[in-house]
Each structure stands twice: as C-alpha cells, then as structure tokens.
PQR file of N, CA, C, O and H, with PARSE charges and radii, in Angstrom:
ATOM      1  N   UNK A   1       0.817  -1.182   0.000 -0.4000 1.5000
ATOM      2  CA  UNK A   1       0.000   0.000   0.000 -0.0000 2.0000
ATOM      3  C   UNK A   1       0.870   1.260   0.000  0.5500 1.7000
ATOM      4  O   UNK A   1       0.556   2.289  -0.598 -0.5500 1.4000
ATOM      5  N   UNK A   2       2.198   1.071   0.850 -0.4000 1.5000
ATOM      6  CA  UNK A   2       2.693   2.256   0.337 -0.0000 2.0000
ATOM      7  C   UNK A   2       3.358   2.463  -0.835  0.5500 1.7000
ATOM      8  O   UNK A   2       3.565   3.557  -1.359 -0.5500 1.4000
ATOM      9  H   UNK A   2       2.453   0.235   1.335  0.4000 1.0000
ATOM     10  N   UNK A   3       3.703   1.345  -1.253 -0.4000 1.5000
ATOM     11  CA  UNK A   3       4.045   1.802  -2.230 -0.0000 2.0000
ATOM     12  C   UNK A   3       3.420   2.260  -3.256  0.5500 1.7000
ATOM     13  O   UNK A   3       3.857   3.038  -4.104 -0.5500 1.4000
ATOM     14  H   UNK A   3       3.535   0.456  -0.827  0.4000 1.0000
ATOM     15  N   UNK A   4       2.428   1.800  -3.193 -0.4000 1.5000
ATOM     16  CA  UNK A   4       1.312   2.242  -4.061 -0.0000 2.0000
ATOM     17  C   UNK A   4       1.420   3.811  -3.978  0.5500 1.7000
ATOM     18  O   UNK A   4       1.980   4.474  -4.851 -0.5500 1.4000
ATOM     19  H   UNK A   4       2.073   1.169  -2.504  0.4000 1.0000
ATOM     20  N   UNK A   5       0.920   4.270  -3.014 -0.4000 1.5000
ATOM     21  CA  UNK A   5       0.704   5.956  -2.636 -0.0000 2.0000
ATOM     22  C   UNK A   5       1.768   6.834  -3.006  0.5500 1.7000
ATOM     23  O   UNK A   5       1.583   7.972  -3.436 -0.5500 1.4000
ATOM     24  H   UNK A   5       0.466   3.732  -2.304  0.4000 1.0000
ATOM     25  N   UNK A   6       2.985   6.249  -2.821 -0.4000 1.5000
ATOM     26  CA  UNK A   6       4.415   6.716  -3.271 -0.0000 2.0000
ATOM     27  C   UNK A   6       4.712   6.948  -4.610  0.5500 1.7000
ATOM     28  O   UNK A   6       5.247   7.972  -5.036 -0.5500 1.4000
ATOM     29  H   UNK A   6       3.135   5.325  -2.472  0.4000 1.0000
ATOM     30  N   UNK A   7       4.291   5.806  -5.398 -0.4000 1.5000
ATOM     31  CA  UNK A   7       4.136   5.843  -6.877 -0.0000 2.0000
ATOM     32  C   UNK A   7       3.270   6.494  -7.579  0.5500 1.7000
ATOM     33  O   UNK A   7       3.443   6.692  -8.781 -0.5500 1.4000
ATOM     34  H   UNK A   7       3.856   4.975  -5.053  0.4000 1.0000
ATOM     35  N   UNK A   8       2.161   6.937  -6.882 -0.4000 1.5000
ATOM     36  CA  UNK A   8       0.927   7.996  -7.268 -0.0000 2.0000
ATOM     37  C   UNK A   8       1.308   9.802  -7.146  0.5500 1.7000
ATOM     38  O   UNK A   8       1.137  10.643  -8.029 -0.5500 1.4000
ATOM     39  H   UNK A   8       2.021   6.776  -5.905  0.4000 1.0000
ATOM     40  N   UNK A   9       1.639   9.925  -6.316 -0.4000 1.5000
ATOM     41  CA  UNK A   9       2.713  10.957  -5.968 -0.0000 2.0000
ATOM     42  C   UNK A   9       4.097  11.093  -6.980  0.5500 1.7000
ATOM     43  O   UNK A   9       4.207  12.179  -7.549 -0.5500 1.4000
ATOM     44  H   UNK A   9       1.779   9.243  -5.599  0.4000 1.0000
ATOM     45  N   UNK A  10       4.999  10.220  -7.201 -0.4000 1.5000
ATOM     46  CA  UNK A  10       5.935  10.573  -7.586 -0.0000 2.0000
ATOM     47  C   UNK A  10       7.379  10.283  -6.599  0.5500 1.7000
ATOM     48  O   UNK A  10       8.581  10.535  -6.681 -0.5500 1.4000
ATOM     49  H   UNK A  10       4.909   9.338  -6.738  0.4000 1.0000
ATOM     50  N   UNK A  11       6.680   9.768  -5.875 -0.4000 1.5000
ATOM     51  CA  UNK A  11       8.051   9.883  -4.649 -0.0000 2.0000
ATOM     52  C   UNK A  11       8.400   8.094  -4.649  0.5500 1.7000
ATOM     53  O   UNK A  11       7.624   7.153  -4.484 -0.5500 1.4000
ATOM     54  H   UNK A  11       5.703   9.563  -5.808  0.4000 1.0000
ATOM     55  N   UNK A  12      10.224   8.114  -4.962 -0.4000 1.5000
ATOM     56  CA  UNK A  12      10.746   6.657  -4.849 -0.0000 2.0000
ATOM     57  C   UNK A  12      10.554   6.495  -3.413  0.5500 1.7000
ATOM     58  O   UNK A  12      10.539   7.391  -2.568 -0.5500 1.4000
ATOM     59  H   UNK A  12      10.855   8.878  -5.096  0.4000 1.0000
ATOM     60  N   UNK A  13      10.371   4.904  -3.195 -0.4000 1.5000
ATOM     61  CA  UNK A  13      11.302   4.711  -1.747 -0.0000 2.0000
ATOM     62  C   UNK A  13      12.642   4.159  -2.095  0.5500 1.7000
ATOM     63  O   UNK A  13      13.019   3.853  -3.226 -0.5500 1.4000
ATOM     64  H   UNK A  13      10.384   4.177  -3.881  0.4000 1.0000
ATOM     65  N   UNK A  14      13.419   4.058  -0.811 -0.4000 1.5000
ATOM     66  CA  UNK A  14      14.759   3.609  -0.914 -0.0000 2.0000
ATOM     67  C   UNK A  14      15.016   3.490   0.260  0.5500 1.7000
ATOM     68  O   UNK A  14      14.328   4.076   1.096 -0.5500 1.4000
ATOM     69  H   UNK A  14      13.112   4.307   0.108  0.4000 1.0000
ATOM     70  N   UNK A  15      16.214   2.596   0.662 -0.4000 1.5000
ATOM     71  CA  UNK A  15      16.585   2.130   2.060 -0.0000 2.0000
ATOM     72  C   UNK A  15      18.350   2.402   1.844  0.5500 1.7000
ATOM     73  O   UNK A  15      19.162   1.530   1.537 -0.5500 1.4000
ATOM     74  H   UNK A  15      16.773   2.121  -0.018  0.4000 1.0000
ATOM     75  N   UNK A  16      18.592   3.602   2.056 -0.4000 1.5000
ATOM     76  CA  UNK A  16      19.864   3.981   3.074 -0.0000 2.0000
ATOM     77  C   UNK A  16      20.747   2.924   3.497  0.5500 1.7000
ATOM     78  O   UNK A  16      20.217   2.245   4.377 -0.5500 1.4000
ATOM     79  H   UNK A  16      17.932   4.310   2.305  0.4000 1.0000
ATOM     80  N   UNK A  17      21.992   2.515   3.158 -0.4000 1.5000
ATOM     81  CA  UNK A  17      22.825   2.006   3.317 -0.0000 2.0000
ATOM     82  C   UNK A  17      22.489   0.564   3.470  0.5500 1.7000
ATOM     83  O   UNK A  17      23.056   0.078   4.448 -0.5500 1.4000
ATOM     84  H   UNK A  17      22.422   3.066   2.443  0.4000 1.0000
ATOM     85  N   UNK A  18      21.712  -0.305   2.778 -0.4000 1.5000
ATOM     86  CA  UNK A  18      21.599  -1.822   2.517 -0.0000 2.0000
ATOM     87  C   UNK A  18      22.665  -2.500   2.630  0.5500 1.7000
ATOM     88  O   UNK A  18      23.684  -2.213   2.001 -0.5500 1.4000
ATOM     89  H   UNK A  18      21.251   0.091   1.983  0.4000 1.0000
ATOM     90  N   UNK A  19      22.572  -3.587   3.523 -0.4000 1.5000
ATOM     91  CA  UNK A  19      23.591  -4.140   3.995 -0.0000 2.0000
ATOM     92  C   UNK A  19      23.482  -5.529   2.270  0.5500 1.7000
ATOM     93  O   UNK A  19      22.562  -5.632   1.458 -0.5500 1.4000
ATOM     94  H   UNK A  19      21.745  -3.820   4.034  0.4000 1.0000
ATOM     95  N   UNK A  20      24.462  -6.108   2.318 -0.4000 1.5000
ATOM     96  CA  UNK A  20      24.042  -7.118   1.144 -0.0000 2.0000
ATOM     97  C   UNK A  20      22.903  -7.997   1.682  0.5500 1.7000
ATOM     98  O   UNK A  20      21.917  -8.351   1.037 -0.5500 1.4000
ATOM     99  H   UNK A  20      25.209  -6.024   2.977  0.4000 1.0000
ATOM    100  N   UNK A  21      23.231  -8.343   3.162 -0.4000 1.5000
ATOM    101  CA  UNK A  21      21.851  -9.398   3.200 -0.0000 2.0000
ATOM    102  C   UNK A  21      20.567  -8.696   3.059  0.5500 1.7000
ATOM    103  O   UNK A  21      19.624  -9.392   2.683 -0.5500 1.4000
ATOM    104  H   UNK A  21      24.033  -8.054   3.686  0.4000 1.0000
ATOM    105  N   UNK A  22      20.329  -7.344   3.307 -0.4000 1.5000
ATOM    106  CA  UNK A  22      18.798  -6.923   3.052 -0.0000 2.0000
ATOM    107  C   UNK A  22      18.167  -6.706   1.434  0.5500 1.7000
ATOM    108  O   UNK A  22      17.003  -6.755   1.038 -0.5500 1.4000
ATOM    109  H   UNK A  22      21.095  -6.778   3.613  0.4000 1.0000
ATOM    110  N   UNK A  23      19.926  -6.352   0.425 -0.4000 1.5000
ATOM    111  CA  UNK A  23      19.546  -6.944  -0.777 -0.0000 2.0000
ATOM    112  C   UNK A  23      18.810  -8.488  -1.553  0.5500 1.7000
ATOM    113  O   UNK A  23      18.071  -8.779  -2.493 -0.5500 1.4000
ATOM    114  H   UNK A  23      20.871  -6.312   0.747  0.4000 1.0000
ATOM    115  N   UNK A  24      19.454  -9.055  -0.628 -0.4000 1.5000
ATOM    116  CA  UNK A  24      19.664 -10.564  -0.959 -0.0000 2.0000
ATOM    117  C   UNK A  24      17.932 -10.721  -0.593  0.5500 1.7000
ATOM    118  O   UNK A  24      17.129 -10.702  -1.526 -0.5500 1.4000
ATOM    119  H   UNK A  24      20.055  -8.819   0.136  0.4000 1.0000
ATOM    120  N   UNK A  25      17.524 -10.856   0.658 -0.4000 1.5000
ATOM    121  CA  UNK A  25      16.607 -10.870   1.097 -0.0000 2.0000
ATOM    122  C   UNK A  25      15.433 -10.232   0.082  0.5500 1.7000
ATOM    123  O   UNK A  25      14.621 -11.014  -0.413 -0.5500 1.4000
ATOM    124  H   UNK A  25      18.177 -10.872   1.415  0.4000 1.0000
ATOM    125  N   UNK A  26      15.360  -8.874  -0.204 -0.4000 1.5000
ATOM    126  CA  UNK A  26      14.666  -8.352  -0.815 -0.0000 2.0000
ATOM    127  C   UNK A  26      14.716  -9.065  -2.478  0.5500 1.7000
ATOM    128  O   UNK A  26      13.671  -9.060  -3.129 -0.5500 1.4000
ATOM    129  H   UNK A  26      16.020  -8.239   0.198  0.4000 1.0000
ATOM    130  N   UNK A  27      15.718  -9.532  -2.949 -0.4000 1.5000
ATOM    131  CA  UNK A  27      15.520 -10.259  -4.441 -0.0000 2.0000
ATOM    132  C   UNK A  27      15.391 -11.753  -4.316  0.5500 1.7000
ATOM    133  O   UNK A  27      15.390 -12.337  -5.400 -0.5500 1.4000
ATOM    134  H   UNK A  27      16.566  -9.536  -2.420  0.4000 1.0000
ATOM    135  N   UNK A  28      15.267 -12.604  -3.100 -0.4000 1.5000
ATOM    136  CA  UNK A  28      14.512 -13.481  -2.949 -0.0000 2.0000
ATOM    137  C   UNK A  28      12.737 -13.606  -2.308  0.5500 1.7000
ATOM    138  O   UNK A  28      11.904 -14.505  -2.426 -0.5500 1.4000
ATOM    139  H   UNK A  28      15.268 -12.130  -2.220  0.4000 1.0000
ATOM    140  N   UNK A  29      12.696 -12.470  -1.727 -0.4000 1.5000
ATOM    141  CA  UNK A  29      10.987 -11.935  -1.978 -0.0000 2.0000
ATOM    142  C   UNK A  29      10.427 -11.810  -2.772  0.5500 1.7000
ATOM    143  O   UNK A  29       9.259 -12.196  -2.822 -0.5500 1.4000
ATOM    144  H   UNK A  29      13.372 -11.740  -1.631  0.4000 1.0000
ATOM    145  N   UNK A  30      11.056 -11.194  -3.757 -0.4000 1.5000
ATOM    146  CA  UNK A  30      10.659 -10.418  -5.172 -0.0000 2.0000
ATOM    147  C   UNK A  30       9.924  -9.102  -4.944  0.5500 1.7000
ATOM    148  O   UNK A  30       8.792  -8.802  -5.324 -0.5500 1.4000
ATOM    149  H   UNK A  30      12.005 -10.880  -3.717  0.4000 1.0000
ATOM    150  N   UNK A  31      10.953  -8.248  -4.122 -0.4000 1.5000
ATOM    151  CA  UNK A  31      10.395  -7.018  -3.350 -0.0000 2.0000
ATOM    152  C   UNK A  31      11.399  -5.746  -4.221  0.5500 1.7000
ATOM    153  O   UNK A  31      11.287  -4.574  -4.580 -0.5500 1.4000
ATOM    154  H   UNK A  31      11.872  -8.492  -3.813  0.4000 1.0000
ATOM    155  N   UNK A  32      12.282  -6.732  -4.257 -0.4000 1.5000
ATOM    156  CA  UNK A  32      13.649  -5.637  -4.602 -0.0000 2.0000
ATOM    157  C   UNK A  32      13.288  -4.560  -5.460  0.5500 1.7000
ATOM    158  O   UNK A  32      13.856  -3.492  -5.234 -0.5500 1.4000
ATOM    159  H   UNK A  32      12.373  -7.684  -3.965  0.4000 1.0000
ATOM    160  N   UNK A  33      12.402  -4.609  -6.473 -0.4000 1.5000
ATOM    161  CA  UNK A  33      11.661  -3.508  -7.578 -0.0000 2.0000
ATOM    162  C   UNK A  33      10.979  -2.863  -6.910  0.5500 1.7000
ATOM    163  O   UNK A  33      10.264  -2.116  -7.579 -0.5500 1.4000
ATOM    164  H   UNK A  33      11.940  -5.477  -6.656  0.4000 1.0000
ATOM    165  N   UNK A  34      10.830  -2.775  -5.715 -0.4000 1.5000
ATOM    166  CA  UNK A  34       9.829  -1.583  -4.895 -0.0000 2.0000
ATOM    167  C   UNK A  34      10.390  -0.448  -4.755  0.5500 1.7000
ATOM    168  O   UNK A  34       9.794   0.628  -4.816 -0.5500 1.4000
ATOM    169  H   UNK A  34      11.411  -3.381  -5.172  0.4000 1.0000
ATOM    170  N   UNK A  35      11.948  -0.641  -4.494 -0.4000 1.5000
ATOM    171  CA  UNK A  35      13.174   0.296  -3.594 -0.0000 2.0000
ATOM    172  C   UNK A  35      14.112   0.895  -4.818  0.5500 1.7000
ATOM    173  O   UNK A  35      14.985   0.265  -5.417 -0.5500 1.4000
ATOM    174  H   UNK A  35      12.432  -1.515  -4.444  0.4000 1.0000
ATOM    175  N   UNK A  36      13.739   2.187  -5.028 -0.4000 1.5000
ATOM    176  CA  UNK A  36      14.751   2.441  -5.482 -0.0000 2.0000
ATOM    177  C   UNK A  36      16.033   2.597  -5.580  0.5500 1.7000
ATOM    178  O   UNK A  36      16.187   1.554  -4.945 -0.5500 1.4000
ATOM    179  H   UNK A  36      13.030   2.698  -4.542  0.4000 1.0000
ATOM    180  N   UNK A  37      17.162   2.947  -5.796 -0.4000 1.5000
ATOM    181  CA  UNK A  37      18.801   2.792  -5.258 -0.0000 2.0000
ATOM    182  C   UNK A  37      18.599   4.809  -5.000  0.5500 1.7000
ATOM    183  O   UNK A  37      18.096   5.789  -5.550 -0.5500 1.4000
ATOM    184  H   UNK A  37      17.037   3.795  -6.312  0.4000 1.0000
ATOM    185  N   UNK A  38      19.329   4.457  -3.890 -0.4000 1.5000
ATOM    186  CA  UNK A  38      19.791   6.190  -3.879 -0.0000 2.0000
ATOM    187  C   UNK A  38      19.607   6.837  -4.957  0.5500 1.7000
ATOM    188  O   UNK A  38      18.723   7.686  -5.075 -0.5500 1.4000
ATOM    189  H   UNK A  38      19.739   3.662  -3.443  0.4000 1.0000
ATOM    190  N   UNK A  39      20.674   6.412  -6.160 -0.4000 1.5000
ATOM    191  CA  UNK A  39      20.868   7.434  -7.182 -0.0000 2.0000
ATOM    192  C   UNK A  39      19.757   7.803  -8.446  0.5500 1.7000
ATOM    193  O   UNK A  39      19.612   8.742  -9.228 -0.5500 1.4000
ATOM    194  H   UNK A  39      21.392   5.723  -6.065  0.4000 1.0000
ATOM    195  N   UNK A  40      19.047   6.470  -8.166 -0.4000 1.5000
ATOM    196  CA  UNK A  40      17.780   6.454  -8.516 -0.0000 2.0000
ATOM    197  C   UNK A  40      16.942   7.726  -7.871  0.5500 1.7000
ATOM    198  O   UNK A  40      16.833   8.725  -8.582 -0.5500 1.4000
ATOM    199  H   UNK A  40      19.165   5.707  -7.531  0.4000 1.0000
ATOM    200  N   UNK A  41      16.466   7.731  -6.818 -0.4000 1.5000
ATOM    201  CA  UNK A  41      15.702   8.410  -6.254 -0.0000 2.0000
ATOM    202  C   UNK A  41      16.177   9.993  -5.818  0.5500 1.7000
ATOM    203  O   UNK A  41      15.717  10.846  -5.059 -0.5500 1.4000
ATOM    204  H   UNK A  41      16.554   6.920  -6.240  0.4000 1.0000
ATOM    205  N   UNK A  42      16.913   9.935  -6.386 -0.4000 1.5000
ATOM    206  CA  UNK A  42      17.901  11.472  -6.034 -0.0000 2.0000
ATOM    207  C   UNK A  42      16.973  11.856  -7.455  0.5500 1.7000
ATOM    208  O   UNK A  42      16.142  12.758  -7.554 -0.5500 1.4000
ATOM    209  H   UNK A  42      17.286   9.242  -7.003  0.4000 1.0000
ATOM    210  N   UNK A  43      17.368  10.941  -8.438 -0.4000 1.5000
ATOM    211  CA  UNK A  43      16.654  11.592  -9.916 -0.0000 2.0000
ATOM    212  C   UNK A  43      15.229  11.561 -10.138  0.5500 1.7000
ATOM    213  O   UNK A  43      14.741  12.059 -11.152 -0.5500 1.4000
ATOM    214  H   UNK A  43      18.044  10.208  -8.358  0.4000 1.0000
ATOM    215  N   UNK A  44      14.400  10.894  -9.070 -0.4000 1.5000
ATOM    216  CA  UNK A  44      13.399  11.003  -9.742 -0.0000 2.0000
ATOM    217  C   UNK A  44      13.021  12.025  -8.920  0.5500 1.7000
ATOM    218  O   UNK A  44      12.222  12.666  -9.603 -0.5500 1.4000
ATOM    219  H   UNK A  44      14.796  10.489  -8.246  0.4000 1.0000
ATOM    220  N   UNK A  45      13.147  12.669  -7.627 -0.4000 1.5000
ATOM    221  CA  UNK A  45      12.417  13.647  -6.342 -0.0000 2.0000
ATOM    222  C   UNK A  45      13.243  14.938  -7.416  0.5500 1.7000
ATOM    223  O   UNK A  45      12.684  16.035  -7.401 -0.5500 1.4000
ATOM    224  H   UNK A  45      13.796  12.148  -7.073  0.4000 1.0000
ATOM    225  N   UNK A  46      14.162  14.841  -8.057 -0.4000 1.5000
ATOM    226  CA  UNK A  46      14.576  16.262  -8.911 -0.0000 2.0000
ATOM    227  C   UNK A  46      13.821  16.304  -9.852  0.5500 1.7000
ATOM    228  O   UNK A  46      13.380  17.401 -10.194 -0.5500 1.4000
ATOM    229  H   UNK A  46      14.616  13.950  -8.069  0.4000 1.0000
ATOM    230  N   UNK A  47      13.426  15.048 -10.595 -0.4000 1.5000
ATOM    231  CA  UNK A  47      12.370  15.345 -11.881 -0.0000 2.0000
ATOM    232  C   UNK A  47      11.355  15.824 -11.094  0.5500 1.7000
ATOM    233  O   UNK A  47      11.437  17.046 -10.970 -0.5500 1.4000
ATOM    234  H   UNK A  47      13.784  14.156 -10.317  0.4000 1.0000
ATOM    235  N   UNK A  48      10.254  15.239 -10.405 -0.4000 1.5000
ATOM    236  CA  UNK A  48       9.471  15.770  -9.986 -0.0000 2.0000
ATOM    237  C   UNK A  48       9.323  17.236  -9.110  0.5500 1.7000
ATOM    238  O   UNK A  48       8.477  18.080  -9.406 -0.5500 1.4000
ATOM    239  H   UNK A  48      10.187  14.246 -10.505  0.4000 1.0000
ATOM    240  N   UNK A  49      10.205  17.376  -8.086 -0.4000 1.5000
ATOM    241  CA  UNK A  49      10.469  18.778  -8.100 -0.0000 2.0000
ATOM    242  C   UNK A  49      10.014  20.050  -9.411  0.5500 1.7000
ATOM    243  O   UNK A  49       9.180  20.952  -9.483 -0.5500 1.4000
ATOM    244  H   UNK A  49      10.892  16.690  -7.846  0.4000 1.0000
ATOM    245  N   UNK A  50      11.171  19.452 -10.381 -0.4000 1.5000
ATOM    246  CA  UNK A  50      10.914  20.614 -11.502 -0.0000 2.0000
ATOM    247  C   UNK A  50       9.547  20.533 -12.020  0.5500 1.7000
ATOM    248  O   UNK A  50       9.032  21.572 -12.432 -0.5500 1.4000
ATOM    249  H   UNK A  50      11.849  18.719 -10.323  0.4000 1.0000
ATOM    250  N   UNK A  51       8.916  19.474 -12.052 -0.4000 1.5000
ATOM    251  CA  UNK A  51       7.536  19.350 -12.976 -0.0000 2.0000
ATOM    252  C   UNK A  51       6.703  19.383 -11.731  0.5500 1.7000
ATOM    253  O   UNK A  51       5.692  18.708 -11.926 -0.5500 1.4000
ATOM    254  H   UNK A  51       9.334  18.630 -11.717  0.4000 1.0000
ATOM    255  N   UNK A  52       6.731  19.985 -10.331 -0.4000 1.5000
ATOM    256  CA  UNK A  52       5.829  20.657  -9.258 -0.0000 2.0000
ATOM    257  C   UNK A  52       6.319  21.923  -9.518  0.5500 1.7000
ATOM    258  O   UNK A  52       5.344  22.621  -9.238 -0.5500 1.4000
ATOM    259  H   UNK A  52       7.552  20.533 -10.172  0.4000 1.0000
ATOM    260  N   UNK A  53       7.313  22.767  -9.918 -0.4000 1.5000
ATOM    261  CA  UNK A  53       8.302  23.874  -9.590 -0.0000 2.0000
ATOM    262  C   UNK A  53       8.320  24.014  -7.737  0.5500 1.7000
ATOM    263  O   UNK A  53       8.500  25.153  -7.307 -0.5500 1.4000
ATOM    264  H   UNK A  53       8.105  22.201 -10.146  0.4000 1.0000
ATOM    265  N   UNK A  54       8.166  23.051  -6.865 -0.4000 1.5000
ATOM    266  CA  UNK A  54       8.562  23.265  -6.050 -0.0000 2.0000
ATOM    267  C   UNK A  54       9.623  22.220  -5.051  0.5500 1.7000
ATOM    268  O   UNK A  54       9.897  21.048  -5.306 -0.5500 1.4000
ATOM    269  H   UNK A  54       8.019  22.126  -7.214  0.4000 1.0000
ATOM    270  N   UNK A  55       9.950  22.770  -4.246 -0.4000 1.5000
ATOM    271  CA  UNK A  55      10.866  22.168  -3.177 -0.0000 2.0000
ATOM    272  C   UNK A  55      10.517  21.008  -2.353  0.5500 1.7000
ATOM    273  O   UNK A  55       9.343  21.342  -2.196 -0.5500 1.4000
ATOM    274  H   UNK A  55       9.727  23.723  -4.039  0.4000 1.0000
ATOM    275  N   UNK A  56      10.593  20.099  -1.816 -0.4000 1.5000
ATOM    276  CA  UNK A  56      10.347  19.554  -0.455 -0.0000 2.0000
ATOM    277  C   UNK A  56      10.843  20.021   0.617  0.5500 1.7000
ATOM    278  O   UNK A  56      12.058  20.195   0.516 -0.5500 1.4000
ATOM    279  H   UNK A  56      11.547  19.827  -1.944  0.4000 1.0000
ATOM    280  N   UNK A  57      10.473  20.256   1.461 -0.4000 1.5000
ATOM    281  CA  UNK A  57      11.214  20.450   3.104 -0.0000 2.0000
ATOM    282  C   UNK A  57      11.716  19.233   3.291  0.5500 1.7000
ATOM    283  O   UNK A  57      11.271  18.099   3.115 -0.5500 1.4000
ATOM    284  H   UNK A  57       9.487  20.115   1.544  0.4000 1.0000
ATOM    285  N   UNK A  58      13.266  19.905   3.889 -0.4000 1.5000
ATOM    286  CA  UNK A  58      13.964  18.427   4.675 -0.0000 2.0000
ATOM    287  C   UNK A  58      13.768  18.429   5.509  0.5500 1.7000
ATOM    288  O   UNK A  58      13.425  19.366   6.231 -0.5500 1.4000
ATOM    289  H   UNK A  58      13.628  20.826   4.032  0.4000 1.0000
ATOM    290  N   UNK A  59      13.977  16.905   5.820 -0.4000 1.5000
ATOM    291  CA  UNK A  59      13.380  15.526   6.608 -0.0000 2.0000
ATOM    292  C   UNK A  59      14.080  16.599   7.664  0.5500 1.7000
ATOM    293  O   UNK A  59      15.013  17.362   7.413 -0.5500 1.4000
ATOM    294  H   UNK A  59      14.256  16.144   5.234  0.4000 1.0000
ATOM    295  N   UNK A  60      13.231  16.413   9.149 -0.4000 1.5000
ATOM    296  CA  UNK A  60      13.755  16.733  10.498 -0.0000 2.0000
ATOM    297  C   UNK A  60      15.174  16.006  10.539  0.5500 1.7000
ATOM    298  O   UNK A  60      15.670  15.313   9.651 -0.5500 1.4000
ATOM    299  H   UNK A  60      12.473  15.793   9.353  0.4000 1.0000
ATOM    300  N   UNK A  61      15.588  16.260  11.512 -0.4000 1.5000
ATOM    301  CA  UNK A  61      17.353  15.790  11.612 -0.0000 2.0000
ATOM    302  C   UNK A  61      16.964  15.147  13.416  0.5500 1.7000
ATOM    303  O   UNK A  61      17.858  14.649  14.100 -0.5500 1.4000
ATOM    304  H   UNK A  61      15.185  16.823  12.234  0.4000 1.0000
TER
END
C-alpha cells in the first residue's frame, strides 16, 4: 500500500545504506523492484520537483 501511494505521488522509496543481506533478502521476496537505489531516487524527487516547480522540506534531523 505504500508503495502504491508513493508511486501515485511521484516519490521513490529507498533504504539507506543496505547491507548485502537486506539486498539478498529483498531479491529473494521479489520485493527488490519496490526500492529504489539512492541514485535512482535522487533523480526522480529532482524530476518531480521541476515538474511541481517546487521544493520539499527536509526531513527533520
């Protein structure tokens, strides 16, 4: 479901520093196509950005 909502929006997910077993794990689920890679999702929150013309607020720290 979220991913669903994520993909309706425009927004990748992705998981931050994947260890190999949470890869491994995730391409024996057949999940791994949910998650984008970092560099993936760096490009798609900039495409979309420009085609909102706006910003996101960053994540609290």
């Amino acid at each position: 479901m979220i991913h669903r909502k994520a993909d309706e929006t425009g927004v990748p997910l992705h998981l931050d520093n994947r260890p190999p077993l949470l890869d491994r794990l995730l391409e024996l689920t057949g999940t791994a196509y949910l998650f984008a890679t970092a560099e993936e999702a760096d490009g798609r929150m900039a495409a979309a950005e420009q085609a909102a013309g706006t910003r996101p607020a960053p994540p609290p720290s």
